[in-house]
C-alpha positions as CSV (number, residue, x, y, z in Angstrom):
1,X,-16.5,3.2,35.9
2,X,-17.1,4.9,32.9
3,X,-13.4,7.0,33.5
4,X,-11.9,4.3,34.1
5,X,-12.7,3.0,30.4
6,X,-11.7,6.5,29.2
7,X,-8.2,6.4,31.4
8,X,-7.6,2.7,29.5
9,X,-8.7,4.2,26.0
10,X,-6.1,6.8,26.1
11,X,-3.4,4.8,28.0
12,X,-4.3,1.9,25.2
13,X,-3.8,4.7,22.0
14,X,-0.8,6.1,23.8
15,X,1.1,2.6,23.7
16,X,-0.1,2.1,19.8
17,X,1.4,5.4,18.6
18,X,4.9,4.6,21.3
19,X,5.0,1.0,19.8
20,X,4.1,2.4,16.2
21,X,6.8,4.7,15.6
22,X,4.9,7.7,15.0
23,X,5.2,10.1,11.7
24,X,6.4,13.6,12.9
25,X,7.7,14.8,9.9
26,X,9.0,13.8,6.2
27,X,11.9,15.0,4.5
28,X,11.5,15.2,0.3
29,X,14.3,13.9,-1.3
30,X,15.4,15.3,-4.5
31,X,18.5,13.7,-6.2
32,X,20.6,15.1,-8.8
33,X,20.3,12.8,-11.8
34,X,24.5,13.2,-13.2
35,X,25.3,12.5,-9.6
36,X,23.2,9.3,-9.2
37,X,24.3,8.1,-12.4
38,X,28.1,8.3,-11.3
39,X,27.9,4.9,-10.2
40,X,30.5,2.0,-11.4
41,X,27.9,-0.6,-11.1
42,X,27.2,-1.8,-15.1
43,X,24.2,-3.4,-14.0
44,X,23.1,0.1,-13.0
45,X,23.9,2.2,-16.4
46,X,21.5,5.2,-16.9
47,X,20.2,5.4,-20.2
48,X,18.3,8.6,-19.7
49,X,19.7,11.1,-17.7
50,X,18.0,14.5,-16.8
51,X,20.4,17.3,-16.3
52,X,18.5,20.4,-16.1
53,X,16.4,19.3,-13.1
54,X,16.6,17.6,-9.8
55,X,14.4,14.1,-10.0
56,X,12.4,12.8,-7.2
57,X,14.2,10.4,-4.9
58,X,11.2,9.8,-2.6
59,X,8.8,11.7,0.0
60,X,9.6,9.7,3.3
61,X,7.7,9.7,6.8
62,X,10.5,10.1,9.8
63,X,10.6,9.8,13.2
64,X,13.5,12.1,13.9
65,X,16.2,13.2,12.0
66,X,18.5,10.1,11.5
67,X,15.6,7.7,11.7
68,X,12.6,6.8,9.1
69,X,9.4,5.5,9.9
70,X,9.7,1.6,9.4
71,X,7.6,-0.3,6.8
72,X,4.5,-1.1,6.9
73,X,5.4,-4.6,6.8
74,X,7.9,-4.0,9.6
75,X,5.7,-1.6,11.8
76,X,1.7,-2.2,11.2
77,X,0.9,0.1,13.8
78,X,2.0,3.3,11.9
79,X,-1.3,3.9,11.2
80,X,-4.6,3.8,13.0
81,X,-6.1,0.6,13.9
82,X,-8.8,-0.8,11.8
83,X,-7.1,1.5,8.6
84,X,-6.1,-1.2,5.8
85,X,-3.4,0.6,3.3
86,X,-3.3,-0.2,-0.4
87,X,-0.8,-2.7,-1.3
88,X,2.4,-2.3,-3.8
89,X,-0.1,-4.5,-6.2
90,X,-2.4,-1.7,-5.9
91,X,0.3,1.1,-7.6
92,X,-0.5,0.3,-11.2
93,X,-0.6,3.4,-14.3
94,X,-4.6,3.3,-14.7
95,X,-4.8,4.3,-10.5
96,X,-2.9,7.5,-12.1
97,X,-4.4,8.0,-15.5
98,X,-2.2,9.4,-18.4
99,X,-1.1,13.0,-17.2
100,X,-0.5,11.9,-14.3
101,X,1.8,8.8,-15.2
102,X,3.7,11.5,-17.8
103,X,4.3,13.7,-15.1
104,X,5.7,10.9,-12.7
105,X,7.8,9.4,-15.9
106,X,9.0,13.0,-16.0
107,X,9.4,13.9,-12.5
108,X,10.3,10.7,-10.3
109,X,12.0,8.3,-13.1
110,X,14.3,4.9,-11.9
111,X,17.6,6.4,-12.8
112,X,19.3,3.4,-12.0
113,X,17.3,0.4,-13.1
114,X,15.0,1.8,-15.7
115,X,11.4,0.6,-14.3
116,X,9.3,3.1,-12.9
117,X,6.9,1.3,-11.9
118,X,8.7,-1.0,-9.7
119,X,10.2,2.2,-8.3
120,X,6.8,3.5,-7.5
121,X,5.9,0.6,-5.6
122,X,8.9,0.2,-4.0
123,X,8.3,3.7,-2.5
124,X,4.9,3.1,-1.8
125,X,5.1,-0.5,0.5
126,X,8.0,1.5,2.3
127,X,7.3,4.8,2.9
128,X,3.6,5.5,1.7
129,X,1.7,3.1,3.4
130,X,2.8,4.9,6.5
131,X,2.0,8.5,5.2
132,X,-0.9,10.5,5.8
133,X,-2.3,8.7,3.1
134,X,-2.2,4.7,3.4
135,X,-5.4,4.1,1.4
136,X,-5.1,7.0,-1.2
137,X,-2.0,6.4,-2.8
138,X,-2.8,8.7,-5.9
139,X,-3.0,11.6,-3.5
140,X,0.4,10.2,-1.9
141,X,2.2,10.2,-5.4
142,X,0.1,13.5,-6.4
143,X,1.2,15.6,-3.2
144,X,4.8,14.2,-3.8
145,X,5.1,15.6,-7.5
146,X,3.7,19.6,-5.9
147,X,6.0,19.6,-3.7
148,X,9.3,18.6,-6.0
149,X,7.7,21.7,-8.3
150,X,7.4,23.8,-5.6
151,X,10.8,23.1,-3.7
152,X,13.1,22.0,-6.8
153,X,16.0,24.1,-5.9
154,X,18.1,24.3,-9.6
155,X,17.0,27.7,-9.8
156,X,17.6,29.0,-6.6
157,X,21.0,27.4,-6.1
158,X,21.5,29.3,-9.9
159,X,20.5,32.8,-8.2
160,X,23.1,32.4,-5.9
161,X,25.7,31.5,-8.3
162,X,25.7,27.4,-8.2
163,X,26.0,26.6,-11.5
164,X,26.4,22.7,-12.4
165,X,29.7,22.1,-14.3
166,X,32.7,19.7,-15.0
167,X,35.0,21.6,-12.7
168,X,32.8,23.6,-10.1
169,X,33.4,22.8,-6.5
170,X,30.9,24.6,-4.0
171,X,31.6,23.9,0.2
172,X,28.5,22.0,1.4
173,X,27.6,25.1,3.6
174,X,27.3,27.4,0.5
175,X,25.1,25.1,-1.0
176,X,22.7,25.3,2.0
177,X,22.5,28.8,1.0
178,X,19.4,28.2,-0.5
179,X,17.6,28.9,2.4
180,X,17.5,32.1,1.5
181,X,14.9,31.7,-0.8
182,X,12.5,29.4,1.7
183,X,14.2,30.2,5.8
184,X,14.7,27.0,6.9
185,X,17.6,24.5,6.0
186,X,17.4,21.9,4.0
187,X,19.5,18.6,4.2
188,X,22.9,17.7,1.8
189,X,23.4,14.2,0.9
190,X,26.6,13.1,-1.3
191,X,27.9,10.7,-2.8
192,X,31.9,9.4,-2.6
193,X,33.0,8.9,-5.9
194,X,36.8,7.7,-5.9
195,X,38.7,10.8,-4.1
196,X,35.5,13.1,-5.0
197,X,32.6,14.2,-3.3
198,X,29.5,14.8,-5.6
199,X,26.1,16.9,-5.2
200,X,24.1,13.6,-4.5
201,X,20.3,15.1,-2.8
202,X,18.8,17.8,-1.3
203,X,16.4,17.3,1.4
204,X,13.9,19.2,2.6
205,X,12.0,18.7,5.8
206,X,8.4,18.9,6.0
207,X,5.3,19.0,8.9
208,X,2.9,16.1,8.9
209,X,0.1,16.5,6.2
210,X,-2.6,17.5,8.6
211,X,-2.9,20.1,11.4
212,X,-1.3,23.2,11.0
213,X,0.9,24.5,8.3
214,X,0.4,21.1,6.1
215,X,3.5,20.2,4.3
216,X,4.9,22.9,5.3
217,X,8.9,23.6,5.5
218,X,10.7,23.3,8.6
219,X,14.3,23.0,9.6
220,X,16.0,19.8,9.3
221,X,18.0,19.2,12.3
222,X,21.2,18.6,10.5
223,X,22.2,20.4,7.1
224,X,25.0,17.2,6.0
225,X,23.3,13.6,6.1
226,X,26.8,12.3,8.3
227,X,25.5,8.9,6.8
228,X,26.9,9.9,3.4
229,X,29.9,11.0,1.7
230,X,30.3,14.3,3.2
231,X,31.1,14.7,7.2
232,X,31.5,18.6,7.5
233,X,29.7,21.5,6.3
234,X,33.6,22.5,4.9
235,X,33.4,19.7,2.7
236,X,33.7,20.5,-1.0
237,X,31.3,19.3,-3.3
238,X,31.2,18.3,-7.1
239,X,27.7,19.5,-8.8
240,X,28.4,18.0,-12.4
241,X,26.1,18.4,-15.8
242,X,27.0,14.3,-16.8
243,X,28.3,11.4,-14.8
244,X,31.7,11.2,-13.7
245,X,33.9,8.2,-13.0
246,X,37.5,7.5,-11.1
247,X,40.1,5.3,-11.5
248,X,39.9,5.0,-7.7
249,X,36.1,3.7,-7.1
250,X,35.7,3.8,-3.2
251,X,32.0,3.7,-3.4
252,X,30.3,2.2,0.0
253,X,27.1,0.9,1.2
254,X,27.6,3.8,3.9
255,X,28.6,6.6,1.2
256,X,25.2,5.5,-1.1
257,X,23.0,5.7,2.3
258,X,22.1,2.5,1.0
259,X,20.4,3.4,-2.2
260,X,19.2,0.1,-2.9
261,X,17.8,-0.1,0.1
262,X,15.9,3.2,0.7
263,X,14.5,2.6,-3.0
């Protein structure tokens, strides 16, 4: 009798974690900050815009390569049963204290809509809750802003002569050089602007937060997000030091990777 109840405990946690869409990796997503403030919208007008460092787009749990793990709201199960996660109310500035809210202001500002806050909470009710840490946010947000040190890639993609400017084009697959410096490859988002391709993100992929090797890099199965502006590692890119705009907007909902929405 009593393996019988262990055979139904481990069938019973087996169906949580298929049904729950289990984290098996996260990809960091760093955006370039003249590249997301290319956009025609004038509801969305950067004020502020960084351009000696790549900002933080978000630290997001995934499935595989093309799929995220759902909300919390969506997909309850994506943590252990019994665990309640903090809520968006929950992401306010005294959880961080003052050196930590400068460094966030700093490192992971709303480009596009100017409220940081709301930003941080948007990140947190869809991708945090579901992280290794659903009820220690601080340490979510905290582990985030290491990481973007550790990995931001300016200077590396400088060492190998990927210098941002008006003019300079670089194929996708030379920007991915920067795996020289870390081994594995990262992932190149962009974003269509008119006839032009921009330098939108770079993505790196990540293990789980516990276990081996936490946080550690690993290879993202694809080096071009397909989803975005760019189809080919032959593609050229744009890596520009201010916004550009075209005459000829063709900016899609499948070009942004639905920026709005991932936010």
């Amino acid at each position: 009798m009593r393996y019988l109840l262990v055979a139904a405990a481990v069938l019973a946690t087996v169906t949580v974690e298929v049904s729950g869409q289990p984290l098996n990796f996260y990809k960091l997503s760093l955006q370039w900050p003249p590249s997301t403030c290319s956009n025609p919208d004038p509801e969305k007008k950067c004020e502020k815009i960084p351009t000696n460092t790549f900002t933080i787009h978000g630290l997001w749990p995934h499935i595989s390569d093309k799929e995220q793990v759902p909300s919390y709201e969506k997909n309850p199960k994506c943590i252990s049963s019994g665990v309640i996660p903090k809520k968006k109310a929950d992401i306010t500035p005294q959880l961080f204290g003052r050196d930590m809210l400068n460094k966030l202001n700093d490192a992971w500002p709303d480009l596009l809509r100017k409220n940081n806050l709301g930003f941080w909470k948007g990140e947190w009710a869809k991708h945090g809750m579901c992280s290794d840490y659903p009820t220690d946010p601080k340490s979510y947000f905290s582990e985030t802003l290491k990481l973007a040190e550790k990995y931001n890639p300016l200077n590396q993609l400088k060492a190998k002569g990927i210098q941002p400017g008006e003019k300079s084009g670089y194929q996708v697959k030379v920007v991915s050089a920067i795996r020289a410096k870390w081994v594995y490859n990262p992932q190149i988002a962009c974003y269509k602007l008119g006839g032009m391709l921009l330098l939108w993100e770079i993505r790196f992929c990540l293990n789980k937060g516990e276990g081996t090797n936490p946080f550690g890099l690993r290879n993202c199965d694809s080096t071009v997000d397909l989803r975005t502006g760019c189809k080919s590692e032959e593609d050229y890119v744009r890596f520009p030091t201010s916004p550009l705009s075209s005459p000829e907007i063709e900016i899609t909902r499948e070009s942004l990777f639905n920026y709005t929405a991932e936010q």
